[in-house]
FILUM-732083 format. One line per 3 residues: number of its first residue (from 1); their letters; for each residue x, y negated, z negated of C-alpha. Coordinates in steps of 0.5 Angstrom, whole numbers, padded with zeros to 4 digits, m for minus. Example, Ala and Ser with C-alpha at 12.3 -4.5 7.8 and 13.67 -1.06 7.14 Angstrom:
<marvexs>
1> AS> 0025:0009:m0016  0027:0002:m0014
</marvexs>
This chain:
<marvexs>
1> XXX> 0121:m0019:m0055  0117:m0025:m0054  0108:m0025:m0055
4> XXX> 0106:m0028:m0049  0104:m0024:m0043  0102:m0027:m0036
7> XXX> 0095:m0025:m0033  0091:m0028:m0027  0083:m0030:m0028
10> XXX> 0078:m0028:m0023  0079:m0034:m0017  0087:m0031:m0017
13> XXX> 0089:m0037:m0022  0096:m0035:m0027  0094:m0037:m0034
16> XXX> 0098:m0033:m0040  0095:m0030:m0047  0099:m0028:m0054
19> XXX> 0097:m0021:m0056  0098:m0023:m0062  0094:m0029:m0064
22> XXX> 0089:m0029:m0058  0090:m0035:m0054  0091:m0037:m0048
25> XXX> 0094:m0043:m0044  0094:m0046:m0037  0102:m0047:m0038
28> XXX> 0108:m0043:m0039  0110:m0041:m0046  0117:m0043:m0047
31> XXX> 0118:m0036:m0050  0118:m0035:m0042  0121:m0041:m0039
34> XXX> 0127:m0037:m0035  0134:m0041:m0036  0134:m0043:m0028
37> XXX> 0126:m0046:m0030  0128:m0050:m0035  0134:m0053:m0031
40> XXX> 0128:m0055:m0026  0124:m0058:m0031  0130:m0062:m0034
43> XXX> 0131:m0065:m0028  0124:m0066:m0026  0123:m0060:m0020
46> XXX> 0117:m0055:m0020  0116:m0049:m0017  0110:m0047:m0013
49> XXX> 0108:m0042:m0008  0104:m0044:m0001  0097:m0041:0002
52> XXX> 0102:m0035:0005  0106:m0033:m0002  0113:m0036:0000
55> XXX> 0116:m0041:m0006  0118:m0048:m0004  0120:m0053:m0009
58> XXX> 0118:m0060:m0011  0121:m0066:m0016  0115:m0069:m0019
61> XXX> 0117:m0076:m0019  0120:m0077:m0012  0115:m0073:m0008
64> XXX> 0120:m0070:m0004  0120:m0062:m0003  0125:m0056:m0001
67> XXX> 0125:m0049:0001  0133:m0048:m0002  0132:m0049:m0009
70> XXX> 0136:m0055:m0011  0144:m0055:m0014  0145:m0060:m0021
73> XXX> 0151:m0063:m0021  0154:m0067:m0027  0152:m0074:m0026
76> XXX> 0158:m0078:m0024  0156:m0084:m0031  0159:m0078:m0035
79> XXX> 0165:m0076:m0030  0167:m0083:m0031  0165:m0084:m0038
82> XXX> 0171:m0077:m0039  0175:m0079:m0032  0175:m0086:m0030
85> XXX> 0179:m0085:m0024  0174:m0079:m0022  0171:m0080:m0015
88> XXX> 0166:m0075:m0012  0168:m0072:m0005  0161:m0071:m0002
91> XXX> 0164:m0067:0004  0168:m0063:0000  0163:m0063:m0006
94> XXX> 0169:m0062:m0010  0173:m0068:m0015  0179:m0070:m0015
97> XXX> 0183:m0075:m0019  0186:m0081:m0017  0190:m0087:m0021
100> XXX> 0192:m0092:m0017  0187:m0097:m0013  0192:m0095:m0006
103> XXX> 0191:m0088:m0007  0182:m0089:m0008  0184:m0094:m0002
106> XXX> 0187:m0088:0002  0182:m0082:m0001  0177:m0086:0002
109> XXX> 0180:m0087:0009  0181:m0079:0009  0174:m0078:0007
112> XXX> 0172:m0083:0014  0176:m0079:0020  0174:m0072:0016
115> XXX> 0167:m0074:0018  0169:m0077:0024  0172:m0070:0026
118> XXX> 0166:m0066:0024  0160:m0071:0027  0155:m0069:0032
121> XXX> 0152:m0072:0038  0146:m0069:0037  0139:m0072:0037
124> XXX> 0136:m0066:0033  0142:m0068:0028  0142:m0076:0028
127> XXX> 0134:m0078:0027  0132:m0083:0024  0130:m0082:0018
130> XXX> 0122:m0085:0016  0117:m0086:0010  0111:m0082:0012
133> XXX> 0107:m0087:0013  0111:m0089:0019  0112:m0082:0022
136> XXX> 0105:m0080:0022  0103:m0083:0028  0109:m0080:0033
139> XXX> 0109:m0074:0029  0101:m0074:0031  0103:m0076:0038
142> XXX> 0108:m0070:0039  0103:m0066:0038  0099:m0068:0043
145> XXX> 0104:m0068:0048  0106:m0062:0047  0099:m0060:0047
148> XXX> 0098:m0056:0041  0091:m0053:0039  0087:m0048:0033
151> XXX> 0091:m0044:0038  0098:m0045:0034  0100:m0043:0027
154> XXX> 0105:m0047:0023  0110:m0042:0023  0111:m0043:0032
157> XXX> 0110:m0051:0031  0116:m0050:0027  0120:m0045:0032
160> XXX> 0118:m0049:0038  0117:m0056:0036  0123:m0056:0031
163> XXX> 0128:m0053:0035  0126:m0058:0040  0124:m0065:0039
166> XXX> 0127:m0069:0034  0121:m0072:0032  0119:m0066:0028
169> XXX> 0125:m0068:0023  0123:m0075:0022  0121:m0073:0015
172> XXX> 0126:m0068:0013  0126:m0062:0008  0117:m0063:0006
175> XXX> 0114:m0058:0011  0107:m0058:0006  0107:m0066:0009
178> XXX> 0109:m0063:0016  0101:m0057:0016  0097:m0063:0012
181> XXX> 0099:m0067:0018  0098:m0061:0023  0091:m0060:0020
184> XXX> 0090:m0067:0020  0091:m0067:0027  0087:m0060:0029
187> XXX> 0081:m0064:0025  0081:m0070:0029  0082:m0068:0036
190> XXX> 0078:m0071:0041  0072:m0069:0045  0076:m0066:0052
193> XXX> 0081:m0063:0047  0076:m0060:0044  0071:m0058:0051
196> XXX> 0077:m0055:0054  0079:m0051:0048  0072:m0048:0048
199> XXX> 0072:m0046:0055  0079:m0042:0054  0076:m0037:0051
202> XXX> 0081:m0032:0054  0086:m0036:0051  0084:m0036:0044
205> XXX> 0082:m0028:0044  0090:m0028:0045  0092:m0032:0041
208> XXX> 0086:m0030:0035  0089:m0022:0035  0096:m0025:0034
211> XXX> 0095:m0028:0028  0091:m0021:0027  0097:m0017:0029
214> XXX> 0101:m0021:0024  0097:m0021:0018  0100:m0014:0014
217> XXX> 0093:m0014:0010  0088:m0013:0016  0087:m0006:0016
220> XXX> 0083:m0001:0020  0078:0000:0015  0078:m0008:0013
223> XXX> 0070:m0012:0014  0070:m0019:0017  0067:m0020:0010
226> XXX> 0075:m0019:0006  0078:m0022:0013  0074:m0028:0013
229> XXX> 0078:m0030:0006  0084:m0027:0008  0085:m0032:0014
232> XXX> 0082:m0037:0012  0087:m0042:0012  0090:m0041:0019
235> XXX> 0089:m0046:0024  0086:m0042:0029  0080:m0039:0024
238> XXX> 0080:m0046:0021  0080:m0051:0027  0077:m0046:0033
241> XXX> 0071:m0049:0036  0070:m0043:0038  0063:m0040:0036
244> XXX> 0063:m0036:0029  0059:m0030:0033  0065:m0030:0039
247> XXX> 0071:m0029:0033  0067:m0024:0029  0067:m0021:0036
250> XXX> 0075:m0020:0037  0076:m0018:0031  0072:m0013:0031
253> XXX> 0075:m0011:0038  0082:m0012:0034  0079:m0008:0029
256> XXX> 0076:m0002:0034  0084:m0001:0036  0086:0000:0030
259> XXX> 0082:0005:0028  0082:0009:0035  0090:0008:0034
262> XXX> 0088:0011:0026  0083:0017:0028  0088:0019:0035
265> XXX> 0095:0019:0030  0090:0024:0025  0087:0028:0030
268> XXX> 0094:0028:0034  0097:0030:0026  0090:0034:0025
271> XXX> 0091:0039:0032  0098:0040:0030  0096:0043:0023
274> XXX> 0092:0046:0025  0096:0050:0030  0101:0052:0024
277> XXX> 0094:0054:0019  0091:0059:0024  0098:0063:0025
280> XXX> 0099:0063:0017  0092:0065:0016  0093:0071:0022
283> XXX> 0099:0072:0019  0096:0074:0012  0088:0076:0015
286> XXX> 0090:0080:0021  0096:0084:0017  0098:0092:0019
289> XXX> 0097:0093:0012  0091:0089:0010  0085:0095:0009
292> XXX> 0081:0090:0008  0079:0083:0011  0081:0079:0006
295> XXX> 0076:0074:0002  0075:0068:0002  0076:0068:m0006
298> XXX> 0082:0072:m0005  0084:0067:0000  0083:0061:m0004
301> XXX> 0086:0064:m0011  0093:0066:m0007  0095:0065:m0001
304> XXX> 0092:0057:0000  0092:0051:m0003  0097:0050:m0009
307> XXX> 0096:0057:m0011  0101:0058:m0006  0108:0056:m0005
310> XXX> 0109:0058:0002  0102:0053:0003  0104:0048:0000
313> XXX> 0111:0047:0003  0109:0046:0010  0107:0038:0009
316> XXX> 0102:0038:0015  0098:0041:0011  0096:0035:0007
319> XXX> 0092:0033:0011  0088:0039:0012  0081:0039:0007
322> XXX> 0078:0045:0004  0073:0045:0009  0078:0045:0015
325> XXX> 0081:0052:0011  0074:0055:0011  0072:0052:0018
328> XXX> 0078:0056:0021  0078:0062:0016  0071:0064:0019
331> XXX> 0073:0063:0025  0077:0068:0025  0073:0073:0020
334> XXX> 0068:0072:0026  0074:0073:0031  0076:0080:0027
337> XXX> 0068:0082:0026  0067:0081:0034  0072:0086:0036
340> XXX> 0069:0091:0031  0062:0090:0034  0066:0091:0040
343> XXX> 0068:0097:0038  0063:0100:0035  0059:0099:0041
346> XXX> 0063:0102:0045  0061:0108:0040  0053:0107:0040
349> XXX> 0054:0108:0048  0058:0114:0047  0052:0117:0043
352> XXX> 0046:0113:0047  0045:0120:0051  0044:0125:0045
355> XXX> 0040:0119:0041  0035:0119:0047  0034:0126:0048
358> XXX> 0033:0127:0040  0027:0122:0040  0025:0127:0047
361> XXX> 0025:0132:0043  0022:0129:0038  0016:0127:0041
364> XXX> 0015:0133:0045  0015:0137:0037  0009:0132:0035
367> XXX> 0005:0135:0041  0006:0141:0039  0005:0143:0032
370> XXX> m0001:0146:0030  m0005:0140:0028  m0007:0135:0032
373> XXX> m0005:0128:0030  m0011:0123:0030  m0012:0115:0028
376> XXX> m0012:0117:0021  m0006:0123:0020  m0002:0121:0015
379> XXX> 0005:0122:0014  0004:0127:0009  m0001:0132:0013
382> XXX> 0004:0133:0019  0011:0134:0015  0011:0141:0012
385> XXX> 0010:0143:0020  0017:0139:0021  0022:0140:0015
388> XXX> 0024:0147:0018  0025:0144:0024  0031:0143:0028
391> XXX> 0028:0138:0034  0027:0133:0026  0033:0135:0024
394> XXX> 0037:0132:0029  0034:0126:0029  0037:0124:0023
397> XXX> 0042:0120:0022  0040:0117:0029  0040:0110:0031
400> XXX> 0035:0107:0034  0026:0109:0032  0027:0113:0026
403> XXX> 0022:0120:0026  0017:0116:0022  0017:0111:0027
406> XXX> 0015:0114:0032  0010:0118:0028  0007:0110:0027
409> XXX> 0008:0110:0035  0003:0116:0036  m0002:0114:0031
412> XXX> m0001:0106:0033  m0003:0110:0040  m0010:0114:0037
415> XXX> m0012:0108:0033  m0012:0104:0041  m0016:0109:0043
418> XXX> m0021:0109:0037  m0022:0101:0038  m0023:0102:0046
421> XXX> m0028:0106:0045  m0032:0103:0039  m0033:0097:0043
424> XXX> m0036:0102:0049  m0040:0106:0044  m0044:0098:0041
427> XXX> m0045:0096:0047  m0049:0104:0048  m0052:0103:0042
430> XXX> m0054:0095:0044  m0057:0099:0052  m0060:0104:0047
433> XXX> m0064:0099:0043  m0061:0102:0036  m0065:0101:0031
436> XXX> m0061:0100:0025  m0065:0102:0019  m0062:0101:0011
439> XXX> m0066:0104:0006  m0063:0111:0009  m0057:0108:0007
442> XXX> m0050:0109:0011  m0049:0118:0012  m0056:0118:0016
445> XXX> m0055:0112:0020  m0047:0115:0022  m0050:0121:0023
448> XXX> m0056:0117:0027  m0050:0114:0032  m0046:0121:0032
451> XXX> m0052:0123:0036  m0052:0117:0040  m0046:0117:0043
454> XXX> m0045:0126:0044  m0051:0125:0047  m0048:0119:0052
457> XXX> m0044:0121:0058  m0039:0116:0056  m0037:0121:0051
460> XXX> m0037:0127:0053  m0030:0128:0054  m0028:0125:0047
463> XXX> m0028:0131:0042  m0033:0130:0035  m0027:0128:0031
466> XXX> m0026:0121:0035  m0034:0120:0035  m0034:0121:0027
469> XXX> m0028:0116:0027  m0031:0112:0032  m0038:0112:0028
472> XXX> m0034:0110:0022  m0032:0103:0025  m0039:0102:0028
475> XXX> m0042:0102:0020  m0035:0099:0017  m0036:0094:0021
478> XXX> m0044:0092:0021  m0043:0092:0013  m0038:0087:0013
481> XXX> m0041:0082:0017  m0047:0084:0012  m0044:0082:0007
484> XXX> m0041:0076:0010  m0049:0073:0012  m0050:0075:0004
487> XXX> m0043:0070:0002  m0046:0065:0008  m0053:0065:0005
490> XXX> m0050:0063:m0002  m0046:0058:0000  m0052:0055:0004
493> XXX> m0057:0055:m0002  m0051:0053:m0007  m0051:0047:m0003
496> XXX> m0059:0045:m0002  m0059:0046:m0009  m0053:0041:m0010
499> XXX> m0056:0036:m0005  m0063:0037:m0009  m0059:0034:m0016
502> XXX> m0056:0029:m0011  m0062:0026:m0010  m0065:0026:m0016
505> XXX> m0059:0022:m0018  m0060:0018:m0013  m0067:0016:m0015
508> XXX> m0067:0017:m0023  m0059:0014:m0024  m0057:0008:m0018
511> XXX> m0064:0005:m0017  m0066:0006:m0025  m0072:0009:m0025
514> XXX> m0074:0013:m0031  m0074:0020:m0030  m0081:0023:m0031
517> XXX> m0084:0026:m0036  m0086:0033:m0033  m0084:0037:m0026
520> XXX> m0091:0037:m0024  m0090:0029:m0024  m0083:0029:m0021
523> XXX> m0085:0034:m0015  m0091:0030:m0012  m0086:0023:m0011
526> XXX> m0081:0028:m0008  m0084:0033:m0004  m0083:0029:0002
529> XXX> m0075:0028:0001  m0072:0033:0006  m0067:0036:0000
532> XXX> m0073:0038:m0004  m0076:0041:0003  m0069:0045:0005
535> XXX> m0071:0049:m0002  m0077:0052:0003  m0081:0055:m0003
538> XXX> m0076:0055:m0008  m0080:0051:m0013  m0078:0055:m0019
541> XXX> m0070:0053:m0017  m0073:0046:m0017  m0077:0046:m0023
544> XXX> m0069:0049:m0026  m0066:0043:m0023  m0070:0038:m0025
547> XXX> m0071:0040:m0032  m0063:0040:m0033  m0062:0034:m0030
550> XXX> m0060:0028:m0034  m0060:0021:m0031  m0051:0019:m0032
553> XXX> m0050:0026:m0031  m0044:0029:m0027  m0047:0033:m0021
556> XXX> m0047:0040:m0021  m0041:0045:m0021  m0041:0050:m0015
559> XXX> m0034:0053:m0011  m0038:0051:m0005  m0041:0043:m0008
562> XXX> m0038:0037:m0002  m0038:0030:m0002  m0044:0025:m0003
565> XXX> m0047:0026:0004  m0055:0026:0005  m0058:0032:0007
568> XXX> m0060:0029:0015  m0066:0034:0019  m0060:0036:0023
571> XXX> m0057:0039:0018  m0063:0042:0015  m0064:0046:0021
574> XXX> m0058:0049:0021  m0058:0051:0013  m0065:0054:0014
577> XXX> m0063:0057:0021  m0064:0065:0021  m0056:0070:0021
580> XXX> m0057:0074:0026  m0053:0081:0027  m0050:0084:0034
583> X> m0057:0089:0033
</marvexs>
């Protein structure tokens, strides 16, 4: 077995290489020289592939070119040398031996009435044979009579011309001069041929989706970019005067009606199998016996894909993704879970009547258990009046509002109440002119409210218990806005501080004047600063401030420290401003 092993460079070039002493070579190796390319080479032929992959035949020395591979015979010389009196009878391209000049007379005299017999009148079969530098012009000639254009291919000169017009046959058995000439002549057509070819666009549409049609390498998914390449040595491409925008155009319409073709035969074969998958998954999901839907793990361990026999035979299945199982697997798991709910509606409609007059009766217990339910009952302090009873034991279970729901409700409806009223009772308190007074602290100041609003004809008819509860918001409330004031005010004198120290930075650090030696010294050159006034008498905190500064310092740490913003007499009115209270 023989080393050497054929193999193709990037451009697509045929170069063979040895696995045994790693070289490489443009030329065929003897070792894998066939019997029939060395018959070839003996007698000067090569052979060679065109542009379209077809193999044709060609002798170095004489140029001339064939489709047919050649047939060798013996030479006549060395016939001769062995028979002397061997003539070759091309017609019956067999030999046969004469000896005497009257029967070599006679042989050739049969050999003329045998080609007499079997002669055709043909002008297709009877051309003059020419060199082709003198059939070059008629053959140009020729096709221009016949009004060839970048419309043709090569292969319908050859069907239509050849059949037809002698002069086609000029030159005989080289069909590679016969393109050249072909190509010449596209790449030399006049300024009419080459206008009126521009404006049958129509015409060269139906002549591009052709060569499109017929080349089996330009698929649906094929880009413009690899179709380029493909078609690059076709006339129409090549020779076109039609602008590259209008081609790229008709091949992606070419394109567009191959994929509509692909995608309406994949969705044709895709409705078919999923037709037959949702009877198969019917079949196993819906099943009498099944007392369960069955899980998508299940499903996907046994019964589809190639865990399943049954689902592997059908061949429309292939082209069916896991998504489109899954897909239709929910949608009848959604089928199946709707006819359930369906069912289990018609139950909740049939125990709507008893729910509703469950919570009734409920509701009814809670008005009537020996404690009355306020905004700050608890669960705890009614239900040892109610786990005894029947009204709360048939409430359990039920759907819909549970029994702590609709305590919650009932509570939710007290609390309302209570804030409805404590807005009545501080706007009493507001007409009365309370005066709120915090040394006493908060037990005497409710108590001070309680007797306000009992006193009030807007309450008389709340009972003690909700003016307590009402009181209790009144105090609740006022201190949580104290404290908020109190959150403010820090804030507020955080951020003096802190624009204090910005101006020192200003003044001590950007301009570079040295700090002074004292705060008594300091404070006379800041006093008319508005930073240093918004501290009002605060000279201690300024004093602080002024000592802990240094010059190239980082400023001060607060959660409430801003941006390097100068301190304007808008703003400092707005810091100093007092925080008023609703009383």
């Amino acid at each position: 077995m023989s080393n050497w092993k054929e193999a193709k460079d990037a451009n697509g070039r045929v170069y063979y290489y040895n696995t045994l002493t790693k070289k490489s070579t443009w030329e065929k190796p003897t070792q894998l020289v066939s019997k029939q390319e060395q018959l070839l080479q003996e007698n000067g032929w090569r052979a060679a592939k065109t542009a379209e992959g077809k193999v044709y035949y060609y002798n170095t020395t004489t140029r001339k070119t064939s489709w047919a591979i050649p047939i060798f015979e013996k030479k006549t010389e060395d016939i001769a040398k062995k028979e002397p009196d061997v003539i070759l009878s091309a017609q019956a391209s067999k030999y046969r031996t004469v000896s005497t000049d009257e029967e070599k007379k006679e042989l050739r005299q049969n050999i003329k009435e045998e080609e007499s017999q079997y002669s055709n009148d043909s002008k297709l079969l009877n051309v003059k044979r020419r060199t082709k530098e003198e059939a070059e012009k008629e053959f140009i000639t020729m096709l221009k009579e016949k009004q060839v254009d970048s419309t043709w291919s090569f292969s319908r000169i050859i069907s239509e011309l050849g059949t037809r017009d002698p002069r086609y046959w000029m030159v005989d058995d080289d069909p590679l001069w016969k393109k050249d000439m072909f190509e010449k002549y596209l790449s030399n057509r006049s300024a009419d041929q080459l206008l009126k070819e521009h404006n049958e666009t129509s015409k060269f549409k139906d002549a591009f989706l052709e060569m499109l049609r017929n080349n089996s390498n330009i698929k649906y998914y094929t880009r413009w970019s690899t179709a380029k390449r493909l078609i690059a040595d076709e006339p129409i491409y090549k020779h076109s005067v039609v602008n590259e925008k209008t081609k790229k155009q008709t091949f992606q319409n070419y394109i567009d009606t191959l994929a509509n073709a692909e995608r309406e035969s994949k969705e044709k074969l895709k409705t078919q199998a999923l037709e037959e998958l949702r009877e198969y998954l019917n079949g196993i999901l819906m099943s009498p016996s099944s007392e369960a839907i069955i899980t998508w793990q299940q499903l996907s361990s046994h019964y589809v894909f190639d865990k399943s026999k049954r689902y592997m035979a059908n061949r429309h299945f292939k082209i069916l993704t896991h998504e489109d199982v899954l897909t239709d697997y929910l949608k009848i798991v959604s089928t199946i879970e709707n006819d359930l709910e369906n069912k289990l509606d018609q139950l909740r409609l049939r125990n709507y009547t008893r729910d509703r007059m469950a919570r009734d009766n409920f509701k009814a217990l809670l008005k009537e258990i020996p404690i009355q339910i306020k905004a700050n009952t608890k669960w705890s302090d009614i239900y040892p009046y109610l786990k005894s009873n029947p009204r709360f034991l048939q409430m359990l279970g039920r759907d819909g509002s549970s029994c702590l729901d609709l305590f919650s409700d009932h509570v939710d409806e007290q609390r309302m109440y209570i804030f409805a009223q404590r807005s009545i009772a501080q706007q009493t308190l507001i007409d009365q002119n309370f005066q709120w007074n915090d040394t006493d602290g908060d037990g005497i100041t409710r108590e001070n409210i309680e007797k306000v609003l009992a006193n009030d004809l807007k309450f008389k008819k709340v009972d003690k218990e909700d003016i307590s509860l009402i009181a209790d918001g009144i105090v609740q409330q006022r201190n949580e806005k104290i404290q908020q004031n109190l959150q403010k005010e820090r804030r507020i004198m955080e951020q003096k501080k802190h624009y204090f120290w910005l101006l020192l930075q200003r003044i001590y650090t950007k301009t570079g004047k040295p700090k002074p030696s004292n705060w008594d010294l300091a404070s006379k050159e800041l006093s008319e600063a508005l930073e240093y006034k918004a501290l009002g008498d605060n000279d201690t905190i300024r004093k602080q401030i002024f000592e802990g500064f240094k010059p190239e310092s980082s400023p001060l740490t607060s959660e409430s420290a801003t941006a390097d913003i100068p301190l304007t007499p808008s703003k400092k009115r707005h810091l100093s401003q007092a925080i008023e209270l609703d009383y």
